[in-house]
N, C-alpha and C positions, 0 to 999 in steps of 0.2 A: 700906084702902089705895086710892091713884086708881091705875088699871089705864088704860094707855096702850098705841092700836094703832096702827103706823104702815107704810103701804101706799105710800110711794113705793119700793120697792126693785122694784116691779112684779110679775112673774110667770115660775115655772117654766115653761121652754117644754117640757119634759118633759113634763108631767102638766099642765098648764095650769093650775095652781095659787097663787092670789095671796100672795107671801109677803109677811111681816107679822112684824115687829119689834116686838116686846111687853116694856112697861116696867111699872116703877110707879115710886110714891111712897108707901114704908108710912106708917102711922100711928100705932098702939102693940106691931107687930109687931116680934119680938128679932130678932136676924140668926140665931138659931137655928131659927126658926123660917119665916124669909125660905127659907134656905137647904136644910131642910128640904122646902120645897114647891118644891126644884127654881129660883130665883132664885141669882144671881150681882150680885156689889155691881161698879159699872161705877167704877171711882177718878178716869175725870175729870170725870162729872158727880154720881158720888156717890147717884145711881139706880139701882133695882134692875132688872135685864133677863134676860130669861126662853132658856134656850138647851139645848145639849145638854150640859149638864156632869156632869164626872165626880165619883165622891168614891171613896175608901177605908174600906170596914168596918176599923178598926184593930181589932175586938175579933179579925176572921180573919188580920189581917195578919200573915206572918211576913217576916222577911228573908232572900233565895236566898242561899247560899253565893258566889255574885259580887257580893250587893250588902255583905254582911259583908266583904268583901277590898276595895272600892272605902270604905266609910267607915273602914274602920280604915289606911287611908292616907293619910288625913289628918289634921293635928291641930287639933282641932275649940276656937273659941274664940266665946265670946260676945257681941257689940258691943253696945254701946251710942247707936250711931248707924255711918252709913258714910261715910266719907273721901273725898274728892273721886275718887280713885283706882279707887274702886270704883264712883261714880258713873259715871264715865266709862267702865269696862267694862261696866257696866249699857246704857250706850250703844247701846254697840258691840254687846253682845250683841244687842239690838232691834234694830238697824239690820240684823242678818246674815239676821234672821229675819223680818222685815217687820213686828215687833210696836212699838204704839203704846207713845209712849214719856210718864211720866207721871209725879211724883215719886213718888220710893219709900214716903216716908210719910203715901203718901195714907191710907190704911189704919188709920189712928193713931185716928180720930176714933171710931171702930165698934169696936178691938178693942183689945189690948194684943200693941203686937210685939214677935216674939221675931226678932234676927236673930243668927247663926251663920256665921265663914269658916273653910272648910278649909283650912290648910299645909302645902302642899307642895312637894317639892325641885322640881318639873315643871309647878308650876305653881295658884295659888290656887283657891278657886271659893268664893263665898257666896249664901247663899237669907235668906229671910222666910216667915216665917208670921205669921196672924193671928189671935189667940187668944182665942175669945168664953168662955162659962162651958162648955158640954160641947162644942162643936164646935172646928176650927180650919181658916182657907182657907188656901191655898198659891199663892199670887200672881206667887212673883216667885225667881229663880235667875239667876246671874250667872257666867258662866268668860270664860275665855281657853285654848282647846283647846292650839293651837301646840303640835302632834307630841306630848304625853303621852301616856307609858301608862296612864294611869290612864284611867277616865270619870267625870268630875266631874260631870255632870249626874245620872247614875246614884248618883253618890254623894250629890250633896241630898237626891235624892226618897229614899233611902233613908230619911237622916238626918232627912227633915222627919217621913216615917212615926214611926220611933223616938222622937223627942222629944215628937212630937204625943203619941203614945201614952202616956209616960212624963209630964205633963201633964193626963192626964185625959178626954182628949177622945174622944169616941167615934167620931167620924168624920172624915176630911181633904180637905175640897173643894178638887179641883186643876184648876179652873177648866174652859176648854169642850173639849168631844172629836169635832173639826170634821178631817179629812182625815187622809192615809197619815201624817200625822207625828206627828198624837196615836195611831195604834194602838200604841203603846210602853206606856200607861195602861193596857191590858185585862194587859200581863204579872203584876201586882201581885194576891196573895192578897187579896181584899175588894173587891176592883172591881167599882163600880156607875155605871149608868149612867141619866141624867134622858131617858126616853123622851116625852116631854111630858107624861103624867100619872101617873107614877111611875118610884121607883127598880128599875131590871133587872140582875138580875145576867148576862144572858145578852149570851157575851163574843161571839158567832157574831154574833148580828143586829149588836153595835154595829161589829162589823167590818165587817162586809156595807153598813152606814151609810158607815163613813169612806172604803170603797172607790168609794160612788156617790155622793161628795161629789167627786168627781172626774171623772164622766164626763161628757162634753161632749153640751152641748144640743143637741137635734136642729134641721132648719132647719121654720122656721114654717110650717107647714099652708098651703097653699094656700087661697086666699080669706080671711085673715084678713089684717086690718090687723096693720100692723106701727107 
């Protein structure tokens, strides 16, 4: 593969540390094997990029007794593709969350998607998965909250576990575990996590990470160019 390093994002003023955005371009490498050494597939350039992401042991994964009561409140169907409708609350969901917005089947070319909407009386929700020979990534989940009782987010990643699982797959890469609003990731039986050169399952440090993905940079050292 061509290993790509890229140094314009500058440097931690914490630790004085030059960060570096690291890519590739594989060559005869599976996404199984992409994925296994810790890479994530980027869907708008369709490169691989190197981060802290999470995945799911589904061989440990069970479902909590909240997440069995949020998927069996929906009724779950299989698509074939998604309807403008849902495009657009795809949207919306990105826009709420600041997340880059891309087509949805970018993802078509690397795997075979499987996509799924829940019904219900409070209100829809649908997810994607990507589904290689023994692995599967988890991309992409889509609601409209509007006062439900239910948790429809809770109830994909349940439901993406389950099927992933029921499918074959030995593990569920649920993309990168960057600040307070991924630590929901470490709740799930089989969570691991890409410390840059291997999978941990230790849920303390990745917490300790997402907590000082958030603390604010100190001011610059005296005598140092700025």
């Amino acid at each position: 593969m061509k290993i790509r390093f890229d140094t314009s994002s500058g440097v931690d003023t914490r630790l004085w540390e030059c960060l570096l955005a690291v890519s590739c371009t594989p060559d005869d490498e599976t996404p199984e094997e992409l994925l296994e050494a810790g890479w994530l597939l980027d869907p708008v350039t369709t490169d691989w990029y190197m981060s802290r992401s999470v995945r799911i042991d589904l061989s440990k994964w069970q479902p909590r007794v909240s997440e069995v009561k949020c998927v069996a409140s929906y009724d779950w169907r299989a698509l074939e593709e998604v309807n403008s409708l849902d495009r657009a609350i795809l949207r919306m969901y990105r826009e709420e969350r600041g997340i880059i917005d891309y087509p949805y089947d970018a993802f078509s070319r690397h795997g075979t998607l499987h996509i799924e909407k829940g019904f219900s009386k409070e209100g829809d929700c649908w997810y994607m998965t990507t589904h290689f020979r023994n692995a599967a990534l988890y991309p992409i989940c889509a609601f409209q909250k509007d006062g439900a009782r239910t948790s429809p987010g809770k109830a994909c990643w349940a439901r993406a576990c389950q099927v992933s699982k029921e499918r074959g797959a030995s593990h569920l890469y649920v993309y990168e575990g960057y600040g307070l609003a991924n630590q929901y990731k470490a709740n799930s039986e089989g969570f691991e996590w890409w410390d840059g050169s291997r999978w941990s399952g230790d849920k303390g440090l990745y917490l300790e990470a997402t907590r000082d993905d958030h603390r604010p940079h100190p001011k610059i050292p005296a005598g140092i160019d700025s």
